[in-house]
C-alpha positions in Angstrom: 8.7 -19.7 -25.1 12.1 -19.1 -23.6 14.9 -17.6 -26.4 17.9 -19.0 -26.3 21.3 -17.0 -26.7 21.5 -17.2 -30.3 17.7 -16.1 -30.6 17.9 -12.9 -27.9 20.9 -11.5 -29.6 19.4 -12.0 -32.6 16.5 -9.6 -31.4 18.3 -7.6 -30.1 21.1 -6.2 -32.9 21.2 -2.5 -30.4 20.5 -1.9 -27.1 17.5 0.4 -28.1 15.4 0.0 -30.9 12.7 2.6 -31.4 8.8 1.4 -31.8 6.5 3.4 -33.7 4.6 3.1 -30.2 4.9 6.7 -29.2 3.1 8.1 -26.1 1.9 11.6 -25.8 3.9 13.0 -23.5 1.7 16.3 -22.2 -1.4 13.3 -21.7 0.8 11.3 -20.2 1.4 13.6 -17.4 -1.8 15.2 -17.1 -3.0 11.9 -16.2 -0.6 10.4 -14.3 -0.9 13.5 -12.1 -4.4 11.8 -11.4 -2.5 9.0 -10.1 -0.2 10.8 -7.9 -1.1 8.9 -4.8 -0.7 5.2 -6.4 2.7 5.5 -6.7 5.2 4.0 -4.0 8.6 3.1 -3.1 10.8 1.2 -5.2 11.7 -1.6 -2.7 12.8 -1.4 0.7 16.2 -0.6 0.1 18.0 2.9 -0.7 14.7 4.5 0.5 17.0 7.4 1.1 16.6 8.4 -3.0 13.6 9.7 -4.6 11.8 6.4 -6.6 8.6 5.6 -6.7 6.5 3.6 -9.3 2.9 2.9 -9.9 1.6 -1.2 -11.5 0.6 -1.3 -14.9 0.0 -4.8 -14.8 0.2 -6.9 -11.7 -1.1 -9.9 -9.8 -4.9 -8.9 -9.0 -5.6 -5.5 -11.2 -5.4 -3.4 -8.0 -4.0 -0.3 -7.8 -3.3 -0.1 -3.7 -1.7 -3.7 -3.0 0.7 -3.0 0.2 3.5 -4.6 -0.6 2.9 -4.6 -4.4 5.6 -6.4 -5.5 5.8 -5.5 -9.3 6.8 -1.7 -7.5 10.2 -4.2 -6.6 13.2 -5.7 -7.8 11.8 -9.3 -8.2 15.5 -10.5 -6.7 15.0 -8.5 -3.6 10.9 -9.7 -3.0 12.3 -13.6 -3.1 15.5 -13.0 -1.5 13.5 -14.4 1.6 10.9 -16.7 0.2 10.2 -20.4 -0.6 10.5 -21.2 -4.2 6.8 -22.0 -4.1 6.0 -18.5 -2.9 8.4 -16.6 -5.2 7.0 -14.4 -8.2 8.5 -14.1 -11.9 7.4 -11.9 -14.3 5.8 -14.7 -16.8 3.4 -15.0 -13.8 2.5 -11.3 -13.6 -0.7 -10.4 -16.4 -3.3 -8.9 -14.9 -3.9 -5.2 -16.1 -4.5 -2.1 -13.6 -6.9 0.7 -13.8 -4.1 2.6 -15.1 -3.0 0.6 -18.4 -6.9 1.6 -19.0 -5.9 5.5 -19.2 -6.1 7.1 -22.7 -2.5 8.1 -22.6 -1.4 4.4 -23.3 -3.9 3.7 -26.1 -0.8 3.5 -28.3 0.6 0.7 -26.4 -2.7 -1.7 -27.6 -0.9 -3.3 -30.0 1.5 -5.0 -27.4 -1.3 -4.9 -24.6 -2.0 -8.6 -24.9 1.4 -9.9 -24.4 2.1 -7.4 -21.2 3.5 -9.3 -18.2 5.0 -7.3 -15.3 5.0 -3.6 -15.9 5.3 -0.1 -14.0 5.5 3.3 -14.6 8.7 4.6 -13.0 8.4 8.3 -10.6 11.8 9.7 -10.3 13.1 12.8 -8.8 16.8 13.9 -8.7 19.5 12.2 -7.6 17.0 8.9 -8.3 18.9 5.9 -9.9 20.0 2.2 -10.4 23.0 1.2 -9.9 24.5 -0.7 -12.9 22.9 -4.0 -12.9 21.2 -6.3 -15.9 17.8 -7.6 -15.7 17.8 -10.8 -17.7 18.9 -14.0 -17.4 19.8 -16.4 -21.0 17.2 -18.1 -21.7 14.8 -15.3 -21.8 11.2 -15.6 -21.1 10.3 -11.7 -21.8 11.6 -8.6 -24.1 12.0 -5.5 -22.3 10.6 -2.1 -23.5 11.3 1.3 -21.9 10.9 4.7 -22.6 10.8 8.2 -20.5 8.7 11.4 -21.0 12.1 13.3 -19.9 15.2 12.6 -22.1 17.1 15.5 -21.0 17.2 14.5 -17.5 16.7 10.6 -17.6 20.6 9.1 -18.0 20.3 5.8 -19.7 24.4 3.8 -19.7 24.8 1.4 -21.3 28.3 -1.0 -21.2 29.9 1.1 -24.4 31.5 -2.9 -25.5 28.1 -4.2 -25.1 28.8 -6.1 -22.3 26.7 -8.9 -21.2 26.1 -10.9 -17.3 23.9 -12.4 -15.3 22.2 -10.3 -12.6 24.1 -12.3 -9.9 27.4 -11.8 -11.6 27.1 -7.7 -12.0 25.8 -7.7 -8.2 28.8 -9.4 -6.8 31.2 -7.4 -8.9 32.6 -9.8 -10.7 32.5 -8.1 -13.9 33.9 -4.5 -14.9 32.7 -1.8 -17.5 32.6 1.2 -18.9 29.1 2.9 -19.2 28.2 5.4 -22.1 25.1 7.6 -22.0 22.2 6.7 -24.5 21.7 10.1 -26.6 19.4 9.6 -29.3 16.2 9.2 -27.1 12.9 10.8 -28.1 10.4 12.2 -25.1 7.3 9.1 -24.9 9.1 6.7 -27.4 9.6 2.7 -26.7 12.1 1.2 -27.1 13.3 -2.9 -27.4 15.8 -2.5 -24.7 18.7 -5.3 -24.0 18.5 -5.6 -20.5 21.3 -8.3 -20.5 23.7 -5.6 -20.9 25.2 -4.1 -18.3 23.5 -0.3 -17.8 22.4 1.7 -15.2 20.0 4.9 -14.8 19.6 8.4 -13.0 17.7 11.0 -13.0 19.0 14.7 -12.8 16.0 16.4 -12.4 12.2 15.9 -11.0 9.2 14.3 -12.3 11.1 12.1 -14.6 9.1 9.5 -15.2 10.2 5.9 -17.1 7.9 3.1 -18.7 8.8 -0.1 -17.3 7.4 -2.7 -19.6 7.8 -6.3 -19.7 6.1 -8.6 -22.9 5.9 -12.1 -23.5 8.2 -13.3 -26.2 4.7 -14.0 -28.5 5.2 -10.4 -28.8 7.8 -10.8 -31.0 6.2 -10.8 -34.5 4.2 -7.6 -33.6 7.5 -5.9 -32.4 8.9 -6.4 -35.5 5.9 -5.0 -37.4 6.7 -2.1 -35.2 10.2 -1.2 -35.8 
């Protein structure tokens, strides 16, 4: 089920809306220190910054695809393909080894409507430029959360500003980004990826979860706000 405009923004009345999903945060990196050598490039571009990520659900369950294509921007891996060959993240449901580690047991309630998700490795001076994710109608909801709020910058437009992905990468759209302040260490969040935001990170081992649900999540979200 695809929302339409009226429907996402009715979802999403703030561009983060805290779960009671809360991850332990001293698990969390105990174990993903386990997993140190899964994690890999984000993309092929801007190599030159410090961001890496590790599949949480993907197209086969493995944890050592090369390419692995949820560890990219979906715009950049079918910049060059076919239609037939190109990858969304409806298509993306298989889980990993790692969605099996105890440190995401509280993310079971939302576990059968998970679709393309990572966990996010960044060091300083890692970021995204300001971008959105999602494109009206909208096939997923969003969730994201860091173990690191002092040193993971979340903007978002301070007017709430919305675009298409296309739009924000040509420049055809201004804003003025704010910083996100009231974020709590392993926390999700409903994030509104339509608006226009960006993220850094000033400091190492900041990690982010990247998590994408089907829209039949929905009536479980809201149990969880």
């Amino acid at each position: 089920m695809s929302l339409s405009h009226e429907e996402y923004t009715e979802f999403h009345p703030h561009v983060l809306q805290p779960l009671k999903i809360k991850l332990d945060v001293d698990l969390f990196e105990e174990q993903m220190h386990e997993y140190r050598y899964a994690f890999r490039r984000w993309g092929t571009k801007h190599t030159q910054y410090p961001r890496y990520g590790a599949p949480l659900v993907n197209l086969n369950g493995d944890m050592f695809n090369n390419p692995e294509p949820v560890c990219y921007p979906l715009d950049q891996w079918n910049s060059d393909k076919p239609e037939q060959e190109r990858i969304y993240d409806p298509m993306i449901r298989v889980p990993t080894p790692l969605l099996s580690e105890s440190c995401f047991d509280p993310l079971d309630p939302v576990k059968p409507f998970m679709l393309r998700s990572a966990i996010l490795k960044w060091h300083n001076t890692g970021h995204f430029k300001p971008h959105t994710d999602t494109w009206i109608p909208s096939d997923i909801i969003r969730l994201w959360g860091t173990n690191d709020p002092d040193n993971m910058v979340f903007r978002f437009d301070k007017d709430r500003k919305t675009a298409s992905p296309d739009i924000v990468a040509r420049g055809d759209v201004t804003y003025d980004l704010v910083r996100e302040t009231e974020i709590e260490a392993g926390r999700l969040y409903i994030t509104d990826t339509h608006v226009i935001h960006d993220a850094s990170a000033t400091g190492d081992n900041v990690f982010q979860f990247f998590i994408a649900l089907s829209t039949d999540s929905m009536p479980v979200l809201k149990e969880l706000l």
